[in-house]
Structure formats: structure tokens, C-alpha cells
SERO-4910 file (N, C-alpha, C, O; in steps of 0.05 Angstrom, whole numbers):
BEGIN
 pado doro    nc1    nc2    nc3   cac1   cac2   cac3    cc1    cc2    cc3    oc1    oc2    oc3
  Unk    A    278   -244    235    263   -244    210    279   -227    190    291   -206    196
  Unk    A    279   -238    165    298   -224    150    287   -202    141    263   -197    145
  Unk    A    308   -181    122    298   -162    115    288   -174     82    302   -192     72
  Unk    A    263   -162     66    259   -161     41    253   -143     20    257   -148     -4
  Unk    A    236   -114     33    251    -93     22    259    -70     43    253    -66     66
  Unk    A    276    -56     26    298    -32     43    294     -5     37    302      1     14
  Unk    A    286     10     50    286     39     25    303     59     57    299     53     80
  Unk    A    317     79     47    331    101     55    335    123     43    340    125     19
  Unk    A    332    138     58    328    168     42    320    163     12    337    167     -6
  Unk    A    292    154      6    279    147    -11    262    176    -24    245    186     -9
  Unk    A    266    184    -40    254    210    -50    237    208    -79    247    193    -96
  Unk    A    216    221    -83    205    211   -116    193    239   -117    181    248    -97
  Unk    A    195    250   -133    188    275   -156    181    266   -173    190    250   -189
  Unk    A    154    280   -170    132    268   -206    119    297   -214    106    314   -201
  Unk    A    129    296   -243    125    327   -267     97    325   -268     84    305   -276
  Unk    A     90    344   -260     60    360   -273     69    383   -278     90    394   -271
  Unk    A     40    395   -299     31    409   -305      5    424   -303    -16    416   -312
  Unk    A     10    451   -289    -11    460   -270    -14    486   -290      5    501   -293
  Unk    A    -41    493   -306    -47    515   -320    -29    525   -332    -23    549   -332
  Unk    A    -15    504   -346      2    505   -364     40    514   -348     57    526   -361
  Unk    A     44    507   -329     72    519   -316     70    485   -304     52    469   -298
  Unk    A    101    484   -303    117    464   -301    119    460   -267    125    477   -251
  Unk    A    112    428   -260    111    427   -227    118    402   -216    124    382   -230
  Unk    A    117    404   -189    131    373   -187    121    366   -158    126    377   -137
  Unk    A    106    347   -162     88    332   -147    111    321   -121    131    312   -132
  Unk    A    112    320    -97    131    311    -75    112    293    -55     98    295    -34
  Unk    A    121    269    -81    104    250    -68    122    228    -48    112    207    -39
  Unk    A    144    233    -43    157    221    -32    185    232    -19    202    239    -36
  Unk    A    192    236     10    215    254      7    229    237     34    214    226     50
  Unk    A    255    237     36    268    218     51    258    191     62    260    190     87
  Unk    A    252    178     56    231    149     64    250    139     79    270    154     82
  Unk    A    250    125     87    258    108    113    250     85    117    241     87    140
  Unk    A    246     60    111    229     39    109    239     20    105    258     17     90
  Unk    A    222    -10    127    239    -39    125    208    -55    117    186    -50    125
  Unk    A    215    -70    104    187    -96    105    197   -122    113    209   -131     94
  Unk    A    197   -140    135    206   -164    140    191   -188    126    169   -188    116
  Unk    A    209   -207    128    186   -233    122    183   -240    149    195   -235    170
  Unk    A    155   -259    136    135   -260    164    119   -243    181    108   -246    203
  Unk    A    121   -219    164    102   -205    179     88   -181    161     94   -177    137
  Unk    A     76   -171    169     55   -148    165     59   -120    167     60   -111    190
  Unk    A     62    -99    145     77    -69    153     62    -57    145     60    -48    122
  Unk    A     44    -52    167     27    -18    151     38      2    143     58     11    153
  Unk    A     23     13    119     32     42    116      7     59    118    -11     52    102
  Unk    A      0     78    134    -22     87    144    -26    116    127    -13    117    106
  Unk    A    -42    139    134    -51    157    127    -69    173    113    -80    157     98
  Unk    A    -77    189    109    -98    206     92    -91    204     74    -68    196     69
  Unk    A   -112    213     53   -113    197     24    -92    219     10    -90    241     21
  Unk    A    -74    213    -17    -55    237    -13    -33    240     -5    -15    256    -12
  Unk    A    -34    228      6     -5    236     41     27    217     21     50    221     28
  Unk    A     22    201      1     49    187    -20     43    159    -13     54    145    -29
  Unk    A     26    139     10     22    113      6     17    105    -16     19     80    -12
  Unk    A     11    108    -40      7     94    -62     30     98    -77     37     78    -88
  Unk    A     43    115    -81     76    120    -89     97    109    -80    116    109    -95
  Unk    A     98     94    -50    115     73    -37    108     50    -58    127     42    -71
  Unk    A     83     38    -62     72     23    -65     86     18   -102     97     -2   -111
  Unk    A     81     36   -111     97     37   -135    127     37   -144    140     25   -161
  Unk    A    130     50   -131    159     60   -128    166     25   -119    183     14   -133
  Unk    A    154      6    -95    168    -23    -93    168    -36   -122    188    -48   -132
  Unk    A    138    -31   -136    139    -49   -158    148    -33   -177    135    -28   -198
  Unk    A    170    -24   -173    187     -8   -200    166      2   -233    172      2   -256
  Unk    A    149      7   -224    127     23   -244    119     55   -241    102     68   -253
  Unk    A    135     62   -221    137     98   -226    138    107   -259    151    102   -279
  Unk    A    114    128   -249    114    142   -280    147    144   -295    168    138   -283
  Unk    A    144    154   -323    171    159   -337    175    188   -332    155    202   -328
  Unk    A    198    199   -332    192    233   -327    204    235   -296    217    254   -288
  Unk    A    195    211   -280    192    216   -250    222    219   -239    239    205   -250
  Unk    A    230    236   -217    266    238   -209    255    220   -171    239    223   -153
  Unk    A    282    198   -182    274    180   -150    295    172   -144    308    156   -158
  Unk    A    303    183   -121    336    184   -108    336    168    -83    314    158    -77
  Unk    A    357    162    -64    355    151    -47    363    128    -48    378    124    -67
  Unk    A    355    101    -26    354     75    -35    336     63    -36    326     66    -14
  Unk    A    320     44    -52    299     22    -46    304     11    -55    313     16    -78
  Unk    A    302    -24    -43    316    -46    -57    302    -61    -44    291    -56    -22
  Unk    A    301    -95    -61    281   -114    -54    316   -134    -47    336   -131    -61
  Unk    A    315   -149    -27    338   -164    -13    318   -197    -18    295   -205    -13
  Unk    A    342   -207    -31    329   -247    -25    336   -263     -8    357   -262      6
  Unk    A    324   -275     -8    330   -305     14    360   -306     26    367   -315     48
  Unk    A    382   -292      0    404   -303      0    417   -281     10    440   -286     20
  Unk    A    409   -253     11    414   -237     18    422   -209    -11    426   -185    -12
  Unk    A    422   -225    -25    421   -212    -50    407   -186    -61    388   -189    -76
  Unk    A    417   -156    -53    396   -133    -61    398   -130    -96    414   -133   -114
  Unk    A    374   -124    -93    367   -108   -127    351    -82   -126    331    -79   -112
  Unk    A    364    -60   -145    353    -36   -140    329    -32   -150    325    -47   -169
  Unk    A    305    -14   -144    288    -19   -150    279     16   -152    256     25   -152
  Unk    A    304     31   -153    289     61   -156    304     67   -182    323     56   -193
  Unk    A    282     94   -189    278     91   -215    255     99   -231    235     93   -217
  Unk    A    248    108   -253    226    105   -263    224     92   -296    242     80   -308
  Unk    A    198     99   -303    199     99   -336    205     66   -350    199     45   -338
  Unk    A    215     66   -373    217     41   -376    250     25   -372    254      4   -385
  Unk    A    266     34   -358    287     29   -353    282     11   -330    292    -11   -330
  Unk    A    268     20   -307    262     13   -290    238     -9   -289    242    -29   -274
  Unk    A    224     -9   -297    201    -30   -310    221    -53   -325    213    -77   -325
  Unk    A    241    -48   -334    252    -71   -351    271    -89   -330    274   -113   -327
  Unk    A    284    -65   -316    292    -76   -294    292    -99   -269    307   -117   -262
  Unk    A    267    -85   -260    242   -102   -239    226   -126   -253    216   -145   -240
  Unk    A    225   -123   -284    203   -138   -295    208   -173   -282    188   -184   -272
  Unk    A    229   -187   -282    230   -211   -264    225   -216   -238    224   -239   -228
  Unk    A    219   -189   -223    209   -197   -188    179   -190   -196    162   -203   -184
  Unk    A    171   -173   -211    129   -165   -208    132   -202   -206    149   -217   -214
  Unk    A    104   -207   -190     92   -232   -201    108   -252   -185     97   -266   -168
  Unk    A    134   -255   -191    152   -283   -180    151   -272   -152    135   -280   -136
  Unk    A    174   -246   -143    176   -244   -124    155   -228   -111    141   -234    -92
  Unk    A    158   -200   -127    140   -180   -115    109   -185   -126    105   -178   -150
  Unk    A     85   -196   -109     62   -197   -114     46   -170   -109     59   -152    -98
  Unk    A     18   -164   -117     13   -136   -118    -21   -144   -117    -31   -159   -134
  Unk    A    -29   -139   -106    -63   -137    -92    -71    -98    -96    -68    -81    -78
  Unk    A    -82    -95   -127    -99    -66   -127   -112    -55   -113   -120    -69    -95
  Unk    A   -121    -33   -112   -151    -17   -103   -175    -34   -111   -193    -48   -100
  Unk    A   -169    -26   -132   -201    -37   -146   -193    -65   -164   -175    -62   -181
  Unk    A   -201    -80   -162   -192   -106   -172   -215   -117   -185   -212   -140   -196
  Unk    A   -240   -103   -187   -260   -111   -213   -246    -82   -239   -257    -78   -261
  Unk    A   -225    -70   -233   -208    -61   -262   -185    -71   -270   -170    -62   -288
  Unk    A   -181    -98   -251   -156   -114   -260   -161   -130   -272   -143   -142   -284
  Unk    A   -191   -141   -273   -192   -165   -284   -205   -169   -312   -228   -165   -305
  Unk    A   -206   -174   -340   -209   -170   -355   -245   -178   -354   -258   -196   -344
  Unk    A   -253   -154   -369   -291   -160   -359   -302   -189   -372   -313   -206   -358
  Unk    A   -299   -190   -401   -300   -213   -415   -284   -240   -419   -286   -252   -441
  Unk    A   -271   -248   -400   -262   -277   -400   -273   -274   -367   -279   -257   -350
  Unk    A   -271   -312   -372   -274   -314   -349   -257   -316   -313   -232   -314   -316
  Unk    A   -262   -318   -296   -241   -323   -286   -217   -334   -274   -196   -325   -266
  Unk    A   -230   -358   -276   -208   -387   -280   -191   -383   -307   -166   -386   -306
  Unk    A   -207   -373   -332   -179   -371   -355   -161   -363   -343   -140   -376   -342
  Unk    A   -163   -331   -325   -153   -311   -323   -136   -320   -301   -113   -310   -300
  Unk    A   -141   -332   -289   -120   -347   -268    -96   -363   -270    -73   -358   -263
  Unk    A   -108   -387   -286    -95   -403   -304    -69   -398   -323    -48   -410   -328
  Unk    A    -81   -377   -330    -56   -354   -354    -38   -349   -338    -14   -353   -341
  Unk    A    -54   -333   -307    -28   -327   -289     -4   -340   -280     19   -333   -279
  Unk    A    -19   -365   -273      1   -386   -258     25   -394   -281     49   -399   -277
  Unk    A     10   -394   -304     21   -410   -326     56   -380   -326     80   -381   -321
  Unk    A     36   -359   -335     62   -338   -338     81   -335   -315    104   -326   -320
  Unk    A     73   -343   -288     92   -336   -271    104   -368   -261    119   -374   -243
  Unk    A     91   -381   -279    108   -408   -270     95   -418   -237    109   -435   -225
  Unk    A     79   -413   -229     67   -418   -198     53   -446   -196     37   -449   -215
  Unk    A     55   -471   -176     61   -484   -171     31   -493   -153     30   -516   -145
  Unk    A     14   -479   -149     -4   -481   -136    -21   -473   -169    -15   -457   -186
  Unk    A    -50   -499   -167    -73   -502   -179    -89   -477   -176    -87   -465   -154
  Unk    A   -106   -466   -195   -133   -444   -192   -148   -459   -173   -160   -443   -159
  Unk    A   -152   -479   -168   -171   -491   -146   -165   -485   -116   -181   -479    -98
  Unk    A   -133   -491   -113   -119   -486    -88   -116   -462    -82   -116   -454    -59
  Unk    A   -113   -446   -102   -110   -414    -97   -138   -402    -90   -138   -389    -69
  Unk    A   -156   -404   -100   -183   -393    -91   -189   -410    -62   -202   -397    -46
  Unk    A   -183   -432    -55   -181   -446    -28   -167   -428    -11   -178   -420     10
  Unk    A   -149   -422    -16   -128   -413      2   -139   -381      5   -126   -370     22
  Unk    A   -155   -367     -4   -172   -347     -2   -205   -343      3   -218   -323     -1
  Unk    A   -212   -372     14   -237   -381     23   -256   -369     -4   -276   -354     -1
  Unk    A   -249   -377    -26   -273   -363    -52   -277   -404    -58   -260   -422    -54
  Unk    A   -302   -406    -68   -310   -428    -72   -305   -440   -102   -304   -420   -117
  Unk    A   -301   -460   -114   -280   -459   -138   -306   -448   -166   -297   -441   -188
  Unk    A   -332   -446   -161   -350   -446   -175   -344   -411   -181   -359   -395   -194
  Unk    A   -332   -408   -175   -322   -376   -181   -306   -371   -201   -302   -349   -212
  Unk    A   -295   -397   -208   -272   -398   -235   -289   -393   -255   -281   -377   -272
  Unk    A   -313   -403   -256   -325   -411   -282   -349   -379   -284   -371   -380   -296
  Unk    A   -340   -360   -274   -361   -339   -266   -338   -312   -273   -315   -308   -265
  Unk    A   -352   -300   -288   -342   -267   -296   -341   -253   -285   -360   -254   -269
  Unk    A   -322   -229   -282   -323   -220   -269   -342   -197   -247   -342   -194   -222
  Unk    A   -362   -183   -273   -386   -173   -267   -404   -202   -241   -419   -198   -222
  Unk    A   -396   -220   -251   -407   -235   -227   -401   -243   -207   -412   -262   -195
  Unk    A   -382   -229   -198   -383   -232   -160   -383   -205   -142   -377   -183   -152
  Unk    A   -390   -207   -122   -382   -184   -111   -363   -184   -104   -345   -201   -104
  Unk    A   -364   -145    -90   -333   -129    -87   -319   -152    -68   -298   -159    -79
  Unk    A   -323   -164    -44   -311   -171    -23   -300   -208    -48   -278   -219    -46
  Unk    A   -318   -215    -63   -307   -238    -78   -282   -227    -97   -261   -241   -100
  Unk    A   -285   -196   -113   -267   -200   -134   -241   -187   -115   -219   -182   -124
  Unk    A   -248   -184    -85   -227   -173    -76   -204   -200    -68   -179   -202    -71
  Unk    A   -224   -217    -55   -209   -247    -50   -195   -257    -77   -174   -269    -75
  Unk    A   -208   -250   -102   -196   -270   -120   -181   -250   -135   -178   -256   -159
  Unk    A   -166   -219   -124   -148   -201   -129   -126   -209   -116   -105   -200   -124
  Unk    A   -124   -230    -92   -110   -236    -67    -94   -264    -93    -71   -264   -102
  Unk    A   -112   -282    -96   -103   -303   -114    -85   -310   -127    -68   -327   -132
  Unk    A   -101   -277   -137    -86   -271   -171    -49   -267   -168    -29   -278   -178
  Unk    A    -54   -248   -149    -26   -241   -130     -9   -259   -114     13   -254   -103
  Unk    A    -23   -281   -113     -2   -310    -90      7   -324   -112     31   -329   -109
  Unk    A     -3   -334   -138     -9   -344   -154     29   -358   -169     35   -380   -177
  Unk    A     46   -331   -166     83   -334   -168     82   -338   -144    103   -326   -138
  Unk    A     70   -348   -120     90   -348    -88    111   -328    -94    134   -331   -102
  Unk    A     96   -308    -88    119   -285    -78    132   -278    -51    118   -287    -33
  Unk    A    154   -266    -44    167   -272    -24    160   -238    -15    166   -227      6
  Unk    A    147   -227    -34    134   -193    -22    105   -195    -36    101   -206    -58
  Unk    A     85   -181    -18     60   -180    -29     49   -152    -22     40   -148      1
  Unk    A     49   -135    -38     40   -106    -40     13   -106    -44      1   -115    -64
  Unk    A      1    -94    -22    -34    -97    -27    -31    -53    -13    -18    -39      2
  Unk    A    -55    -52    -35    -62    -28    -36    -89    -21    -34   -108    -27    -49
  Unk    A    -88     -4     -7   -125     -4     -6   -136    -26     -8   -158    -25    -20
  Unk    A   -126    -54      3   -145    -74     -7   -175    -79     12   -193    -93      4
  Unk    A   -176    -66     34   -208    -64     41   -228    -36     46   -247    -31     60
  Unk    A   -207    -18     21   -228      7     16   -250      3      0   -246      0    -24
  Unk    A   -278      3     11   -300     -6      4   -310    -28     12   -330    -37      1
  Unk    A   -304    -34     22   -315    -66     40   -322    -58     69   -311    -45     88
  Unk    A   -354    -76     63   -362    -80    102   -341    -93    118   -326   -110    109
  Unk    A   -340    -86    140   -329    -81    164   -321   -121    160   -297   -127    158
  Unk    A   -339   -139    161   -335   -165    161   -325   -174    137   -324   -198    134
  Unk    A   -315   -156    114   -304   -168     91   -271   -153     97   -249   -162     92
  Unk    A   -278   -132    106   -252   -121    112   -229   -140    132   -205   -145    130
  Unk    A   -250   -146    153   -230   -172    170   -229   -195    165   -214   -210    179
  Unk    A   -245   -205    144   -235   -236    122   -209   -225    111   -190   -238    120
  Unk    A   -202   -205     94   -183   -195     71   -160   -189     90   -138   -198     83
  Unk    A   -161   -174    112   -148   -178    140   -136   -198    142   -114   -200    131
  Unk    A   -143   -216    154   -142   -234    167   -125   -256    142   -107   -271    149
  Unk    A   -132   -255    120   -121   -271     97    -92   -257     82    -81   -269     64
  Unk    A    -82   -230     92    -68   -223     94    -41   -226    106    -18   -227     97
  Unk    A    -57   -228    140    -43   -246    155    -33   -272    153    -15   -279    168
  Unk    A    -42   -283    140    -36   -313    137    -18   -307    123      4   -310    134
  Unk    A    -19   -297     97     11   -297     73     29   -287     89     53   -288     82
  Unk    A     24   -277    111     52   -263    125     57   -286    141     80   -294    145
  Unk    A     38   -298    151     54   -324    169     65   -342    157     80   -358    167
  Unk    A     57   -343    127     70   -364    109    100   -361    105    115   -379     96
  Unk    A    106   -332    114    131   -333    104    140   -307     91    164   -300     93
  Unk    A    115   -288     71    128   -263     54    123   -246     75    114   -249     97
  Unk    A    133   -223     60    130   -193     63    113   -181     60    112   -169     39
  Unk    A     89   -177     80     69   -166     70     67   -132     77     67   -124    101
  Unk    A     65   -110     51     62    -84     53     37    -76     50     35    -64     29
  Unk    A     11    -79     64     -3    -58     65     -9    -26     66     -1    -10     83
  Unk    A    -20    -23     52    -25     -5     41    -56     18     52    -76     18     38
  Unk    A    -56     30     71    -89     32     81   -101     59     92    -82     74     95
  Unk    A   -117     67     96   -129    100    119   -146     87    139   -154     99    159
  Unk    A   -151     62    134   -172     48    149   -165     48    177   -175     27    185
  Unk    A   -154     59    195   -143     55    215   -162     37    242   -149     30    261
  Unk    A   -184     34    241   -205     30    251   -206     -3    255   -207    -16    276
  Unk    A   -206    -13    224   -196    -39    214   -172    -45    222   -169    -65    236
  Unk    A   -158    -33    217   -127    -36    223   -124    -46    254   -111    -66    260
  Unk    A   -136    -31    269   -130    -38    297   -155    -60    312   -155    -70    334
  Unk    A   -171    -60    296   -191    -84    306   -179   -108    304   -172   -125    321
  Unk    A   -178   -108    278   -159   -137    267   -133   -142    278   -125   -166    278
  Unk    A   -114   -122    289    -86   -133    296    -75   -151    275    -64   -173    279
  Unk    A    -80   -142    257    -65   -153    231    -34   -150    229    -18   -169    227
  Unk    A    -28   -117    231      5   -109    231     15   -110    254      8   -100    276
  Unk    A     38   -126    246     70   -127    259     74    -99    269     71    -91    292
  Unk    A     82    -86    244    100    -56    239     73    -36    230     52    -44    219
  Unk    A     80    -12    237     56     15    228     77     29    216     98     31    228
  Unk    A     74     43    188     88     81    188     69     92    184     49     85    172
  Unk    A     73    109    191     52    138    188     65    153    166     87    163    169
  Unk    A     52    156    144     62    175    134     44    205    128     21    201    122
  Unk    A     51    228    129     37    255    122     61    266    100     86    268    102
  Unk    A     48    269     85     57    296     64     89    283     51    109    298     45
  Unk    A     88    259     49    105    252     32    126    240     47    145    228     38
  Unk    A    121    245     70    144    233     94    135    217    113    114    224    123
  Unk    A    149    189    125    143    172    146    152    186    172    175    190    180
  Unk    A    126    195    185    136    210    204    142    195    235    154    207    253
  Unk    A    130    166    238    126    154    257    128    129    259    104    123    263
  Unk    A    143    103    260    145     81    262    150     61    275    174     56    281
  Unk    A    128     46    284    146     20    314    124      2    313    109      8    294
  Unk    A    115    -17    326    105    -36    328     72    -26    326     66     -2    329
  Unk    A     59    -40    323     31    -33    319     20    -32    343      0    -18    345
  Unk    A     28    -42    359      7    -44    384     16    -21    398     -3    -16    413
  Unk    A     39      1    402     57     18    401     38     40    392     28     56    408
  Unk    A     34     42    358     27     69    354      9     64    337      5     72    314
  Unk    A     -4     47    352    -45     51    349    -51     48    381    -71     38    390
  Unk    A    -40     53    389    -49     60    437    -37     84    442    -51    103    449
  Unk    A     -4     85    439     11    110    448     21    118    422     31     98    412
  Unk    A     23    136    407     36    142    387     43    167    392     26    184    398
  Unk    A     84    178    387     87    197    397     79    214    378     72    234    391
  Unk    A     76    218    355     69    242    339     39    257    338     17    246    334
  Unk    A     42    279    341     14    292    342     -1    282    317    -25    276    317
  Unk    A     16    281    295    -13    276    276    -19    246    272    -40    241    259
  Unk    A     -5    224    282    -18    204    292    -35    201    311    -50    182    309
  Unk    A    -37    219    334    -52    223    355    -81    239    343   -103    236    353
  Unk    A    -77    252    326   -100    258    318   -118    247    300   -142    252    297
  Unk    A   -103    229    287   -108    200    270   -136    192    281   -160    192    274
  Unk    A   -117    186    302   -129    158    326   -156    176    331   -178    168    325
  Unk    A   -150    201    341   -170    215    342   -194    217    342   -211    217    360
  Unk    A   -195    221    312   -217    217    289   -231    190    286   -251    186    273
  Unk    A   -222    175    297   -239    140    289   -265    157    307   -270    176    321
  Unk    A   -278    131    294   -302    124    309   -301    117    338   -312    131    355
  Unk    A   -289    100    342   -286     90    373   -268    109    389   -260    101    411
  Unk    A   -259    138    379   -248    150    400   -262    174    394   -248    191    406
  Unk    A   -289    191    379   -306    199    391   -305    219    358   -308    243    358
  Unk    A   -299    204    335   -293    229    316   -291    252    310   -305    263    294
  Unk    A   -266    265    328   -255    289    327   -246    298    296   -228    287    282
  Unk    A   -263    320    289   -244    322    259   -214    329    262   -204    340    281
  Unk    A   -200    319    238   -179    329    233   -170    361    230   -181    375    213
  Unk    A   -147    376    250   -153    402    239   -139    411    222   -116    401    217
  Unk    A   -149    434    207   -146    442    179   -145    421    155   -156    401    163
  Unk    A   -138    420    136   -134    414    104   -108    392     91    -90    407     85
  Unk    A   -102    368     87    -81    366     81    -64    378     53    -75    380     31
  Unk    A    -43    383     56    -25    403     37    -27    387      7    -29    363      2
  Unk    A    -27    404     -7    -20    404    -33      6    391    -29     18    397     -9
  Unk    A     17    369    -50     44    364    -54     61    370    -74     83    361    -80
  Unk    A     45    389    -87     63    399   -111     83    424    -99     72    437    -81
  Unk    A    105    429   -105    118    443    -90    121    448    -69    125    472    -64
  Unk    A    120    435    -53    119    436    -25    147    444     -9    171    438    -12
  Unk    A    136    455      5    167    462     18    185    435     33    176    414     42
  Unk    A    213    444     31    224    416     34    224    418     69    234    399     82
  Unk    A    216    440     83    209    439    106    194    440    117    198    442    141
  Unk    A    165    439    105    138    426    110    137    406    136    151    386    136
  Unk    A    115    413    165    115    391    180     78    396    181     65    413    168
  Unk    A     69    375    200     53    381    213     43    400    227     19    408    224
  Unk    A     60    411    242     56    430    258     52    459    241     41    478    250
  Unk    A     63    458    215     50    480    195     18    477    191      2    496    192
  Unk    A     13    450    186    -15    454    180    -29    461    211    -50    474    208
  Unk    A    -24    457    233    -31    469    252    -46    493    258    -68    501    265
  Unk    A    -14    503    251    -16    538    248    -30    545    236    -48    557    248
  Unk    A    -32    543    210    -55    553    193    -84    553    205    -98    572    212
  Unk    A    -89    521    207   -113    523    222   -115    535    243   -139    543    245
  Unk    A   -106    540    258   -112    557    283   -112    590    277   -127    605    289
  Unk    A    -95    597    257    -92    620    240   -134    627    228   -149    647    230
  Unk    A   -135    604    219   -155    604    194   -183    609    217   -203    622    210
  Unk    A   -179    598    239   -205    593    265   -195    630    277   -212    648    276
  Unk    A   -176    633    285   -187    661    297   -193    682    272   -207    702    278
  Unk    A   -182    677    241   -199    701    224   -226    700    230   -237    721    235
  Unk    A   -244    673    230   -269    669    229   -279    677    252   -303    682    251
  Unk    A   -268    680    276   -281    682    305   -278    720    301   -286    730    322
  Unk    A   -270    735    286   -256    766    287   -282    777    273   -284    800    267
***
């Protein structure tokens, strides 16, 4: 299976401003990362931890301001890389011909993607039309089990698990050869979560790259959706191999404590706090937040 995106020692620094002094958010620090076609790549972790900054950082829409070193690159059919790190509008102008054609993108919240007042067949229609896509609004909501009487219905009128399917649409709509979904079943019952699952899967058997995006780990491993898992904590992929691999045996402690915490393995909390990423030390692990907590449990026991 080929490769379609690439990132290596992938790093992103994003400027804040904390009570007025100058800071820098380390939302991303040596990355490491492949997405194949034909298959499915989780990116796992607590909310925080830089999964939504991979996620950006593919679709070349990192804030302006932001410093992003390393490599990440989207590779084609032909083998052809294009750089994709970067921020601001240099980078946006850059990427602007893969959003949509190649690189597809499935939001969080996808009743804020869709415009409240048109309907949403216009809103589809416009899409296909702008990205040139080849497949009908009829066939696309087919191909996402939404019934076509949904075109002619606003957005306020469907539910979460509907405007999430017809977020999926919106996103196949250029046949993209990468499909970036983010959080796409945070907030969804357990049976809408493994429709959106499961329809995930399929675009990956069709052929793209699919990068999930998720904390759901619970879902994650019911469904056997992913190929590939990373773990990431605190801005770094600390753990990566096959899913069936490291959602059973996973060598890193804070994947093990992951797993932990589900429901089905007896919800152990997580211990201590996850770190601030603004300044963070560039030698920050797990095993720091450890310490602390174990630090923080015998003050309280004294």
C-alpha cells in the first residue's frame, strides 16, 4: 500500500499570549508519521495531547505566526511529494489545490460547517460543482446511508449522527485520495459512532487515506476500524504499530493506562493532570507526569 502522507521530525510552535508575556504553545514536536492508502490511521489521545494540530498541520491551515519544521508531505499516485509544512497564508496558498480534490476533511462539529440558512443539497451541489466531483448529491448521501430527503432539509433539521453523515459527503464529494476526519464521533451514541466507523472504513477500502482523528478509544477498539494506531501525549507520538497490537499489548505505559481507563477494563483514572503545552520542556515524558503524581499523593497522605 502506498504511502500518501509523510511527516518526520515534524515540529509546530504556536505564539500565545499568557497575561500579557510572549509564549509558545508545543503542540507538536518531532512527529513521526505515515498514512497509507487503503487503510485507516488512528491518532489517539487526551484531549490536548496536539491531535488536532497533525490534523491541521495535513491540511496546510496552521495559524499565521506559527514556526513548523521538519517534514510533512502529501505523496500521489505517482509518487510525487508536495510540502505541506508551514503556516499562515503562504501555506494556505500553497495546499489550496489538494483541500477538497485531494485532501478531504470531516470536522468536530459539522452542524458549524454547514451554513444554517441554505439548504443542504444547495450546499452540496456548490461543493461538487467547486471541486469538480463526479459523483451526484444523491449518490453521495447514498454512499453515507442519509436518505436523499435530507437534501431538501436545513441544517437545524437533522440530527447530530445525520449532520455528521452528511459532514462525511461533504468531504468525499472531490474523491480525495486523503480524508482527515476529526473527532468525527465525539458526541454520538455508541450505534452512531459505529455507523460513522464503519463508513470510514469503507473510504479506506475504496482506496484513500484515511486519518482519524479520536480519544474514543472504546469505539476505536469495538469497531476495529484502524489498520495503524499513534498514540500521541504532549505533543509527541509516543507509540505506533498495528491496532490490534496496541489496543491488547501496547508497550508504553501511558497507552497502558489509556486502555486502562475504558470502561471495559474497569475505569482506572488516569494519574495526575495532563501538562500544559506552552513551554514545555523539550524533555518532557510521561514518566514526569508520573512523578508528580505520586509526588502530589504522598503530600496529601503527610
Amino acid at each position: 500500500m502506498s504511502v500518501a502522507i509523510r511527516a518526520e521530525g515534524h515540529t509546530v510552535r504556536i505564539p500565545v499570549r499568557i497575561r500579557g508575556k510572549a509564549a509558545w504553545v508545543h503542540a507538536a514536536t518531532d512527529v513521526a508519521f505515515t498514512a497509507c492508502r487503503g487503510q485507516v490511521h488512528a491518532v489517539v489521545g487526551e484531549s490536548g495531547c496536539g491531535k488536532t494540530t497533525l490534523a491541521t498541520a495535513i491540511l496546510g491551515m496552521l495559524p499565521a505566526g506559527t514556526q513548523a519544521g521538519g517534514e510533512l508531505e502529501y505523496v500521489d499516485r505517482d509518487g510525487k511529494a508536495t510540502a505541506l509544512t508551514g503556516a499562515g497564508r503562504a501555506a494556505a496558498a500553497r495546499t489550496a489545490g489538494l483541500r477538497g480534490r485531494r485532501i478531504g476533511y470531516v470536522p468536530q462539529s459539522a452542524a458549524t460547517y454547514l451554513t444554517p440558512v441554505r439548504r443542504v443539497g444547495a450546499q452540496l451541489r456548490e461543493t461538487i460543482r467547486e471541486l469538480r466531483g463526479k459523483a451526484t448529491a444523491e449518490e453521495l448521501l447514498a454512499g453515507v446511508n442519509l436518505d436523499p430527503e435530507a437534501l431538501d432539509a436545513f441544517p437545524h433539521e437533522l440530527s447530530g449522527g445525520m449532520l455528521q453523515r452528511a459532514a462525511l459527503a461533504f468531504a468525499l464529494a472531490g474523491d480525495p485520495d486523503v480524508l482527515v476526519a476529526d473527532e468525527p464521533i465525539s458526541g454520538l451514541d455508541p450505534r452512531l459512532a459505529q455507523l460513522t466507523l464503519g463508513l470510514l472504513r469503507s473510504t479506506a477500502d475504496s482506496g484513500a487515506a484515511v486519518v482519524l482523528i479520536t480519544h474514543d478509544l472504546q469505539a476505536l477498539a469495538e469497531s476495529r476500524t484502524a489498520d495503524q494506531v499513534s498514540v500521541m501525549y504532549a505533543g509527541r507520538i509516543v507509540e505506533t504499530g498495528p491496532a490490534a497490537l496496541i489496543l491488547t499489548a501496547p508497550a508504553e505505559p501511558y497507552t497502558m493506562d489509556l486502555l486502562a481507563a475504558l470502561p471495559a477494563n474497569g475505569l482506572y483514572p488516569m494519574p495526575g493532570l495532563p501538562p500544559e503545552l506552552t513551554n514545555l520542556p523539550s524533555d518532557y515524558t510521561y514518566a514526569d507526569r508520573l512523578r508528580a503524581a505520586v509526588e502530589l499523593e504522598a503530600e496529601h497522605v503527610r
